[in-house]
N, C-alpha and C positions, 0 to 999 in steps of 0.2 A: 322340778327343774326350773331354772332362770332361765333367762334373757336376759344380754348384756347390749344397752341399746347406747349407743355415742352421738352427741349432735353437736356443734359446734351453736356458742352462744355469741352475739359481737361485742358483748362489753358486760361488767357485772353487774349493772341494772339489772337487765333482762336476764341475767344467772340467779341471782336471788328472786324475780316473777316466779321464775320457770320453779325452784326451791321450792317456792312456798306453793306453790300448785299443787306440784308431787307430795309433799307432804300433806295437803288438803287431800290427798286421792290416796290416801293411808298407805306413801311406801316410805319405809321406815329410814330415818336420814342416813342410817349405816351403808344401807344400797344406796347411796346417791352419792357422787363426787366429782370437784373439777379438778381440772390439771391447765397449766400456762405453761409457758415455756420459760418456765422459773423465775418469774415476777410474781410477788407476793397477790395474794386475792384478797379480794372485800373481806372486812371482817362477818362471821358466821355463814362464810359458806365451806363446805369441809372438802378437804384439802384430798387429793388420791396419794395412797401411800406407796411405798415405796414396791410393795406387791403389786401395784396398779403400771406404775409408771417403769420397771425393767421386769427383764426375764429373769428373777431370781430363780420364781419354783418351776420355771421350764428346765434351768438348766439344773436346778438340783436333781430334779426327776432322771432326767437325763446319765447326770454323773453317778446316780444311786443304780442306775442300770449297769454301765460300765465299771464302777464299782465292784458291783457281784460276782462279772464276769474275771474283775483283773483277781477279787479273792478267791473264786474256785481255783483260778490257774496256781495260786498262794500256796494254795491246799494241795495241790496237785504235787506242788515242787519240793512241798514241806515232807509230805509222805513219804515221795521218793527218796527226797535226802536223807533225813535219818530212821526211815524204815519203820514208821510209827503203824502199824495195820490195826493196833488193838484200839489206837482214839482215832480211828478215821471219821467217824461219824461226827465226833465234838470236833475235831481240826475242822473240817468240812463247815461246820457253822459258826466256830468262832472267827475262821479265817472271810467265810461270806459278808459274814455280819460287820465285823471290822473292814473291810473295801466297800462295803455297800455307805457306811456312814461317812466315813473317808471319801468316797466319790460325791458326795454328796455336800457334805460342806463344801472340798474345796470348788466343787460345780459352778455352787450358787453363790461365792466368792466371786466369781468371775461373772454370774449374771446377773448380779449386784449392781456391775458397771457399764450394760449394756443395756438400754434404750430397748422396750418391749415392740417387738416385732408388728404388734397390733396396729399401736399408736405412730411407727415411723408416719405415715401416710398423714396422719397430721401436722406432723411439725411446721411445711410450709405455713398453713393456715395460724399456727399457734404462734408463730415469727412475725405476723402480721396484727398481733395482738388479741385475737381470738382467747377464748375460751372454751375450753372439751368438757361438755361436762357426759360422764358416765354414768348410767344407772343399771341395776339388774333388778329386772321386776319377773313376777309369777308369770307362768306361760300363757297362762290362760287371760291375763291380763294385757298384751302387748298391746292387740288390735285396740282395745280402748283408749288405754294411756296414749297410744301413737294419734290416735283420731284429736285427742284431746290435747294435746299436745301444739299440734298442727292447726286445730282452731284457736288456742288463744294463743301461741305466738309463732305467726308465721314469719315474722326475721330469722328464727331458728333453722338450723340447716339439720337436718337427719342425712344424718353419714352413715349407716350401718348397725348393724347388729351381730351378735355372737350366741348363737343358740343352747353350747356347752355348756352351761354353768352351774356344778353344785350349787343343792340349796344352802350349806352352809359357808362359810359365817357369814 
């Protein structure tokens, strides 16, 4: 399990310190990223993607739920209409499976274009020219990294943390 720990940097000096610290203390640069409020960054500091910055896979998750539900009702209707009882089993799963993937593209179409719920609470500070930078490190590592962190650079503001996080990717 991760740890998704946010702190806010005030300029990218102190974002590339901070970089090459975490890197010094073997977290691998894939877990580390910043975000601005769409002003380009220093060069070689890596950038949060587009899964970081909206609710894509919230809202995918979401619509793949709603999805299943809108194709059992599919199955339901299909059954009834043309009286199929001998493929109930395969209508039942192809009709699931096609609303589940259908809920789900168009979901995450739509939280594509929606600002991640997480990171609203930043944006004043990001407007003011700030830097967020995110990292997800091991659990068992936080108390360290955070002590470490906070000694060598105390202009950094720690905002939070997020305890959820798959070890993968």
């Amino acid at each position: 399990m991760r740890h998704r720990l946010y702190y806010l940097q005030p300029d990218s000096i102190n974002a590339r310190r901070t970089l090459d610290d975490l890197l010094l203390a073997r977290i691998e640069e894939r877990h580390i990223r910043f975000m601005t409020d769409g002003r380009p960054l220093a060069e070689g500091l890596p950038e949060a993607s587009l899964f970081h910055k909206t609710d894509a896979l919230r809202a995918a998750s979401l619509g793949m739920l709603c999805g299943v539900g809108l194709g059992l009702g599919l199955a339901l209707l299909l059954l009834n209409y043309f009286q199929l009882q001998d493929f109930s089993a395969p209508v039942f799963l192809v009709s699931t499976l096609i609303g589940m993937f259908f809920g789900g593209w168009a979901a995450s179409l739509i939280g594509v274009a929606v600002p991640g719920a997480t990171l609203r609470k930043f944006q004043p500070e990001l407007a003011k020219g700030k830097i967020l930078l995110i990292v997800d490190v091991p659990a068992r590592r936080v108390q360290e990294l955070e002590q470490m962190l906070q000694q060598r650079h105390p202009e950094m503001q720690f905002c939070g943390e997020d305890a959820h996080r798959p070890v993968f990717p």
